[in-house]
N, C-alpha and C positions, 0 to 999 in steps of 0.2 A: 504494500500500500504506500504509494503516494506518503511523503511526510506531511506536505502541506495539506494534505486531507484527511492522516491521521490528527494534527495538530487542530483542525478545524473539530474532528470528533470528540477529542479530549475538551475543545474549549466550550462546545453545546453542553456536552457529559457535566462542567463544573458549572455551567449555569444552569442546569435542571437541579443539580443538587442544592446552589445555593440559594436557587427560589423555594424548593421543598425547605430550606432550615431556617428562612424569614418566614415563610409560612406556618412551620410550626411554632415561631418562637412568637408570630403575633397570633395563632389561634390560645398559648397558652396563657402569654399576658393578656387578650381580651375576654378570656373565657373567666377571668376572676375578676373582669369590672363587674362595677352595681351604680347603681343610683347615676351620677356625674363624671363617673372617673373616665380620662380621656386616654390618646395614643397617638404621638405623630412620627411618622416616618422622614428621620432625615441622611438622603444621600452624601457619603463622602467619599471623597476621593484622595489617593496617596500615591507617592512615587517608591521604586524599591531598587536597589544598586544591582539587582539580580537579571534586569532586562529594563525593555522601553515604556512596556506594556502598562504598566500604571497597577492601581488597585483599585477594585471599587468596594466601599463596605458601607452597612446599612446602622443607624444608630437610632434605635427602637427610644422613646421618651414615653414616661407613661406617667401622668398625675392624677391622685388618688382621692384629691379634693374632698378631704379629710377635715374637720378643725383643728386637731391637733398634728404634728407640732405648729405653734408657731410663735417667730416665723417659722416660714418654710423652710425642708431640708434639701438638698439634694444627693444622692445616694448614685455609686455605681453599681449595678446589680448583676456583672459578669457577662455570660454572653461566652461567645470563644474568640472575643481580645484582647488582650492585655494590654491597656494603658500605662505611659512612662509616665514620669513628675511631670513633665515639660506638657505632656497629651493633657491630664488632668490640671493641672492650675490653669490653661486654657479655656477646658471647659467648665472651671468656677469663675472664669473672667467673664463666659458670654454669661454662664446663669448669671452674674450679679447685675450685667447688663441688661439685660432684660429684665430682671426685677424692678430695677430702675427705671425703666421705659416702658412700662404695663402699671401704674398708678392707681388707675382705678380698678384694677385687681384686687380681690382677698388672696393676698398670699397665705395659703396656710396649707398644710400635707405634709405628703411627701414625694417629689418627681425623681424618678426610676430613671436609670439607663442602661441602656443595655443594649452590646456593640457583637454585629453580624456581620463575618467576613465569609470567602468560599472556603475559609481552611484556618484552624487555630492560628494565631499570630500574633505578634506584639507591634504596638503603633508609638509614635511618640512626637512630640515636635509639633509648632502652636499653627500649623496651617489651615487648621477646621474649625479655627476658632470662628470665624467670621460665620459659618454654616449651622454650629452648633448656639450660635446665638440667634440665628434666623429663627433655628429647631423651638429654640425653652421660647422664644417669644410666642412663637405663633401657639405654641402648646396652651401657654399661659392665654391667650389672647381666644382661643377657639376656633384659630386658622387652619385651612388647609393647606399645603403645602405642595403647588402644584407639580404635577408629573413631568418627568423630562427635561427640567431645568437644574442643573448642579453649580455649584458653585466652591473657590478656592481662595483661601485669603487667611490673614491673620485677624488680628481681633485687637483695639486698644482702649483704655477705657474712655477715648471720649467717643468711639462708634467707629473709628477709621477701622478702615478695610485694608491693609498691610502688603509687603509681596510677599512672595514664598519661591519655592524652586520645583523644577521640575515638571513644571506646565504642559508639556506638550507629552510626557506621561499621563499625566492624569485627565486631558483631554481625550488621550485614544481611550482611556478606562472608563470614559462616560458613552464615549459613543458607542465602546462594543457594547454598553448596556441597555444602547436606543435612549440615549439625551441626546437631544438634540441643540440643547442650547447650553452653554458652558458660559459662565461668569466667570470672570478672573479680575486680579484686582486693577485699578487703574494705572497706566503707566507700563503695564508689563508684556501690551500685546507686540509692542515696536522690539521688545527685547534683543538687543543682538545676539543672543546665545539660541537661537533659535525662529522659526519662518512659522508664527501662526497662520496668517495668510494662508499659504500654500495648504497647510494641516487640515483648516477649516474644509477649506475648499477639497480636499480629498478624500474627508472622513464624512462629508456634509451635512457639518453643522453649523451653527452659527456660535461665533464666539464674541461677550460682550464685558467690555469693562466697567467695573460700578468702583465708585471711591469710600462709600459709606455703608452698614447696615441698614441702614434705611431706604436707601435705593436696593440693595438685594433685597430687602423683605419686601417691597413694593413687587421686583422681578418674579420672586417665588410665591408668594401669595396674592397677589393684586391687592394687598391691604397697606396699613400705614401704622408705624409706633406711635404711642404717643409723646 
């Protein structure tokens, strides 16, 4: 057999598996909501020194809209990937940002996370910050999170949207997933270390720059922080 069409088999084979273990893992976390308690699905993307091919992994959020604790907590609930220091204080930077910028919110529970890759793996480094604060807002907020748009960025605390490395990795790991539209942070499409142009136009999708969380959250929800 062909390599290129063993390669192509193996790569359907890891996406039937890794839709079977988001599915399992969101019939188990919705199968214990009750009353109000929500679930939002947010796409990330990462680069790996192992090839070009990017990663794509899913970050299940679930809030249990609880009275107690509060404030609110937020809790890592496993999954099969291991968060480094650098991955986690990341994603306490966008929760607090988001706490911040949902006001008229009752903060109080406890929101869940919990990280879905196609294969055990450890992640690390603030590049999901920008996406993972899209995630807790809209969570918070009762957004949806529209399909097919991904996004890549760091996270600051006054909302700026950061560069990160490895962009035209994590652009092909969205598109073998069917995004078609790829955010990236501003500034970073001209990059000399690389020909978005030509990527876009190859992999067919559109690739678009935002400067702020608030413009991503407007691109992946059609809604607004406040």
């Amino acid at each position: 057999m062909p390599a290129l069409a063993l390669q192509s088999i193996i790569r359907r084979s890891l996406r039937s598996l890794f839709t079977l273990v988001l599915s399992t893992c969101l019939l188990l976390v919705t199968g214990r909501l009750v009353g109000a308690e929500s679930v939002v699905e947010v796409p990330m993307l990462a680069a790996i020194q192992a090839n070009n091919l990017g990663v794509f992994e899913v970050l299940l959020l679930r809030w249990d809209h609880q009275p107690s604790p509060s404030p609110i907590t937020l809790q890592w609930q496993g999954g099969n990937i291991r968060p480094g220091q650098t991955n986690l204080s990341s994603m306490a930077l966008a929760f607090q940002y988001a706490l911040d910028h949902t006001p008229g919110i009752d903060h109080a529970g406890t929101v869940s996370a919990i990280g879905i890759a196609y294969a055990s793996t450890g992640t690390d480094g603030p590049s999901a910050g920008a996406v993972m604060t899209v995630g807790f807002a809209a969570l918070l907020k009762g957004d949806h999170i529209r399909r097919g748009i991904a996004l890549t960025g760091t996270i600051t605390k006054d909302g700026a949207i950061g560069p990160v490395g490895g962009i035209p990795d994590k652009i092909r790991a969205a598109a073998r997933e069917g995004y078609r539209t790829i955010l990236i942070p501003e500034g970073q499409r001209d990059d000399p270390r690389w020909n978005i142009n030509r990527l876009a136009w190859d992999l067919n999708v559109e690739v678009k720059e935002v400067a702020t969380v608030e413009a991503a959250y407007h691109h992946m929800t059609g809604g607004t922080l406040d």
